[in-house]
N, CA, C and O atoms as a DFTB+ gen file, in Angstrom:
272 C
 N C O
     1  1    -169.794     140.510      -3.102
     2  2    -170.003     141.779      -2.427
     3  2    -171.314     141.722      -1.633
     4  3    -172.356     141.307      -2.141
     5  1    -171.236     142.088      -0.564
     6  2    -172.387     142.028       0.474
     7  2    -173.238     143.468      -0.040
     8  3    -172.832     144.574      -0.398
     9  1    -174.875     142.760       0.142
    10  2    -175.603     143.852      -0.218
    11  2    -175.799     144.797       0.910
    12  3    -176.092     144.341       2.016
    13  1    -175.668     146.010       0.737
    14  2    -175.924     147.441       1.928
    15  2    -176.964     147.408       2.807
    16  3    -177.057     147.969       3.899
    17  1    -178.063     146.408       2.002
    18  2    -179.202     146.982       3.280
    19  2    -178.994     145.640       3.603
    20  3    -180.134     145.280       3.896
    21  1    -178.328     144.753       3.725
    22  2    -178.354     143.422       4.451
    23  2    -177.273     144.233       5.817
    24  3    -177.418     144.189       7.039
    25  1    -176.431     144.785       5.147
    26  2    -175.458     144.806       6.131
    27  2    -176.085     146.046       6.756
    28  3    -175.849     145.811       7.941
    29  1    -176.610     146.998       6.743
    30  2    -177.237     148.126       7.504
    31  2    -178.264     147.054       8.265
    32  3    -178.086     147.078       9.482
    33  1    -179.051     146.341       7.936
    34  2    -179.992     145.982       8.806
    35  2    -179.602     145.251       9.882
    36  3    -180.309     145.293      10.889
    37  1    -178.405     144.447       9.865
    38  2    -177.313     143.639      10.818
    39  2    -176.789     144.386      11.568
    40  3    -176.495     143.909      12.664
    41  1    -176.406     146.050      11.273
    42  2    -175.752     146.825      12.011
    43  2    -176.769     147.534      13.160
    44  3    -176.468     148.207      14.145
    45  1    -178.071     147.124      12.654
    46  2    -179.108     147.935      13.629
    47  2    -178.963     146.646      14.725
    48  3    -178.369     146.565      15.800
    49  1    -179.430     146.093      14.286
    50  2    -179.825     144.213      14.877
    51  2    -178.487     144.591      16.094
    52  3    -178.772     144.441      17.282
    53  1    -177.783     144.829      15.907
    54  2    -176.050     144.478      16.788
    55  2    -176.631     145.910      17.418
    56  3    -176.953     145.828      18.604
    57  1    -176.797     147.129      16.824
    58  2    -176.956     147.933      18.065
    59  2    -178.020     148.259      18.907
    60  3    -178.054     148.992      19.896
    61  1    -178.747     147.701      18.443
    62  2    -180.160     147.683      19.262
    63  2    -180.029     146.444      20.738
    64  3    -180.549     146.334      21.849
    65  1    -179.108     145.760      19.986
    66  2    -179.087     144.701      20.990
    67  2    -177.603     144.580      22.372
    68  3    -177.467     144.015      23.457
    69  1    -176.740     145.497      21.468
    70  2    -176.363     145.853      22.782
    71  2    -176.546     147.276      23.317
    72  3    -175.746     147.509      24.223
    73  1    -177.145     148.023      23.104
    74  2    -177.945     148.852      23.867
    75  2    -178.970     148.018      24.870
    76  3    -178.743     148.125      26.075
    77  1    -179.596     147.555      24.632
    78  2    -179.965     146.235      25.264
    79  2    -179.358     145.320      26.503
    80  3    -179.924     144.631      27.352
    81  1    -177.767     145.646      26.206
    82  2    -176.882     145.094      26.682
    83  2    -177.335     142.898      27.098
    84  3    -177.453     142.191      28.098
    85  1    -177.419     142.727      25.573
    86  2    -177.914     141.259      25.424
    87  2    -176.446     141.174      24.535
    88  3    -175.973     141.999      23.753
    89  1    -175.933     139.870      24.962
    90  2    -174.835     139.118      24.146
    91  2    -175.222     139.042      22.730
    92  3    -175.852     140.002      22.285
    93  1    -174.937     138.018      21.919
    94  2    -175.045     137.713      20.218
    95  2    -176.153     136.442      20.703
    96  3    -177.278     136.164      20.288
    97  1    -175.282     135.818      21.778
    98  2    -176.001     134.149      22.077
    99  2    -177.576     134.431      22.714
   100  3    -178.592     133.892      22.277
   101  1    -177.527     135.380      23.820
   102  2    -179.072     135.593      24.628
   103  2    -180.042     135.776      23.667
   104  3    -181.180     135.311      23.726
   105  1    -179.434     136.689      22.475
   106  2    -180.432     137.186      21.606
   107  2    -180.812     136.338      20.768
   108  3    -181.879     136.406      20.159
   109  1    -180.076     135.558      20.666
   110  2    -180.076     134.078      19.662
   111  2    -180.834     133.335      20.555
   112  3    -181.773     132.702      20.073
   113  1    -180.697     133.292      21.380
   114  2    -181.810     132.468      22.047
   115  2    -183.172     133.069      22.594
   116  3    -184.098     132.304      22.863
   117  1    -183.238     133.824      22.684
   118  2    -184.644     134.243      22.957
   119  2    -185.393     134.506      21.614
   120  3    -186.616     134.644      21.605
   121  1    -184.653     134.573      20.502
   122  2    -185.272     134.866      18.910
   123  2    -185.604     133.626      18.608
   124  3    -186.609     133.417      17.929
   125  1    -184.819     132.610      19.060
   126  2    -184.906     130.970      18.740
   127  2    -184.331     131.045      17.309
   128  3    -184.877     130.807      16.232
   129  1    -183.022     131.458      17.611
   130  2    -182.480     131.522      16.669
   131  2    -180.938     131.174      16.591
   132  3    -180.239     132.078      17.048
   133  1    -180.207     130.010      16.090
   134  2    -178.837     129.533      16.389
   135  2    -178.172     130.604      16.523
   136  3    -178.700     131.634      16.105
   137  1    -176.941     130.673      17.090
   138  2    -176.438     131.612      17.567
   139  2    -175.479     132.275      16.447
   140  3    -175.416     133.480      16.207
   141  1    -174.515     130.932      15.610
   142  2    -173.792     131.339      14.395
   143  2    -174.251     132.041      13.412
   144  3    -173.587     132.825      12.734
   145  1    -176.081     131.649      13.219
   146  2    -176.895     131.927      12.259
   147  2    -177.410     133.584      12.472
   148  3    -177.771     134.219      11.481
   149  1    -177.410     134.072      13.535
   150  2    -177.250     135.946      14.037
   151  2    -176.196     136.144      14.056
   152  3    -176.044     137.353      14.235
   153  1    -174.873     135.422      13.936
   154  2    -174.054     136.341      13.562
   155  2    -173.933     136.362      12.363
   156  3    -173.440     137.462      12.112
   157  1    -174.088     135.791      11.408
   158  2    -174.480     136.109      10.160
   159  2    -175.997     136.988       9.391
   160  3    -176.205     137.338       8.229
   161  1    -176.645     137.083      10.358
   162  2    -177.186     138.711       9.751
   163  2    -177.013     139.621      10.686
   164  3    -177.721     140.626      10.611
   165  1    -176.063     139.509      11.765
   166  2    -175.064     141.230      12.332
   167  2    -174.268     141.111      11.226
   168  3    -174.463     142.057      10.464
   169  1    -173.374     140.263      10.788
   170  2    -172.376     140.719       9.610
   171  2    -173.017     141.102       8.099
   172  3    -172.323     141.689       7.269
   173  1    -174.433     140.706       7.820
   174  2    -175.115     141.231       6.839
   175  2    -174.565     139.715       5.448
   176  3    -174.593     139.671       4.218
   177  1    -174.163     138.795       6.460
   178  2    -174.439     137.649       5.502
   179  2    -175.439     137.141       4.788
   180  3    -175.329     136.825       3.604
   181  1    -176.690     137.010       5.609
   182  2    -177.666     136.060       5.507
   183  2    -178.745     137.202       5.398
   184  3    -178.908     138.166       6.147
   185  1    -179.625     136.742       3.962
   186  2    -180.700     137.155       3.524
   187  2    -181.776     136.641       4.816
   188  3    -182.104     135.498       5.135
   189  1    -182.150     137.903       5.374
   190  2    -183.322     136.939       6.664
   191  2    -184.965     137.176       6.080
   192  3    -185.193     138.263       5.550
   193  1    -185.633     136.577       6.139
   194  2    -187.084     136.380       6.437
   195  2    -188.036     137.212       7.106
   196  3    -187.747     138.027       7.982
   197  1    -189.168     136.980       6.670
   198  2    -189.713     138.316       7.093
   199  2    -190.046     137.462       8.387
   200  3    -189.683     137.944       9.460
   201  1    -190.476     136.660       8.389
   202  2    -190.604     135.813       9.727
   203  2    -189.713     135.679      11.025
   204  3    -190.070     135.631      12.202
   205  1    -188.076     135.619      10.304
   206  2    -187.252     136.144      11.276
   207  2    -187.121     137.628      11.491
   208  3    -186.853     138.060      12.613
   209  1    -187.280     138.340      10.572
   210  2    -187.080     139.700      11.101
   211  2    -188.256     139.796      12.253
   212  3    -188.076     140.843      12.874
   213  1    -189.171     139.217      12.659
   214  2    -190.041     139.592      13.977
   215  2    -189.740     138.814      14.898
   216  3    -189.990     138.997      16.089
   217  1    -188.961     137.524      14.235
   218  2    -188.548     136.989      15.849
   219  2    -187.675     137.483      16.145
   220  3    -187.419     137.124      17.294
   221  1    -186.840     138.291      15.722
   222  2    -185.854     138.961      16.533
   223  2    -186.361     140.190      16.950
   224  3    -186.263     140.400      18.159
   225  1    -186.925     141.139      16.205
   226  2    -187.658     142.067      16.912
   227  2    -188.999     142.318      18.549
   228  3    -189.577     143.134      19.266
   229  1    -188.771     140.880      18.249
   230  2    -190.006     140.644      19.410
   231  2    -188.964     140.136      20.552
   232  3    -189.185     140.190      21.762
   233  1    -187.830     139.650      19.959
   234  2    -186.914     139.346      21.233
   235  2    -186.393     140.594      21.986
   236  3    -186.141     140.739      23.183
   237  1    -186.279     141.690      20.658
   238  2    -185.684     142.640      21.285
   239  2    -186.420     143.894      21.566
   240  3    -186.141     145.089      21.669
   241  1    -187.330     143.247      21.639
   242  2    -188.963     144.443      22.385
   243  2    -189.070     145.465      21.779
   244  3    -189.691     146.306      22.429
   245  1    -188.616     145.931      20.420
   246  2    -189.091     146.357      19.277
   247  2    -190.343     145.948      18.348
   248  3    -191.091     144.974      18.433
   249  1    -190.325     146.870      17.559
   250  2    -191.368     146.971      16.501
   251  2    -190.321     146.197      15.114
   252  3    -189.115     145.986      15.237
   253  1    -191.033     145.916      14.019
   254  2    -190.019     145.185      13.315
   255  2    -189.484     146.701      12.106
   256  3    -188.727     146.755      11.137
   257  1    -189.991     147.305      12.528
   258  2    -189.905     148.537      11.393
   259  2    -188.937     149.013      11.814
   260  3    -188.220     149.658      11.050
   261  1    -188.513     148.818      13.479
   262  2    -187.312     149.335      13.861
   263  2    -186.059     149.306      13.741
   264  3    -185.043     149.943      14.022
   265  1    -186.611     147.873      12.969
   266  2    -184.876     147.455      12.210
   267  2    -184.254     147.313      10.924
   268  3    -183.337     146.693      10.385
   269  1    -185.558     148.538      10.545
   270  2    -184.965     148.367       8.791
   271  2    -184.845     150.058       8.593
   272  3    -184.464     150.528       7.520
């Protein structure tokens, strides 16, 4: 069973980013981050890092607080 705030925090990640109107891959790449490996924390697979939670937030010109 997938934990809730993995998968709430994946669901921000996905809408922040296409509000954004950035693909899964752009965002994966400007986070420097494989592309399979974001779609596994949009689906709330993957336990992420506090380290990744700012590289994606900094990709997506957010604050990192914005995505929890």
């Amino acid at each position: 069973m997938k934990d809730p705030r993995l998968v709430a925090f994946g669901e921000r990640v996905r809408q922040i980013r296409k509000e954004k109107g950035l693909s899964q891959e752009a965002l994966a790449d400007l986070a420097g981050i494989d592309r399979s490996y974001m779609g596994h924390i949009e689906r709330g697979d993957q336990n992420v890092t506090l380290t990744k939670i700012h590289q994606i937030a900094d990709a997506l010109d957010v604050l990192a607080t914005d995505l929890l």
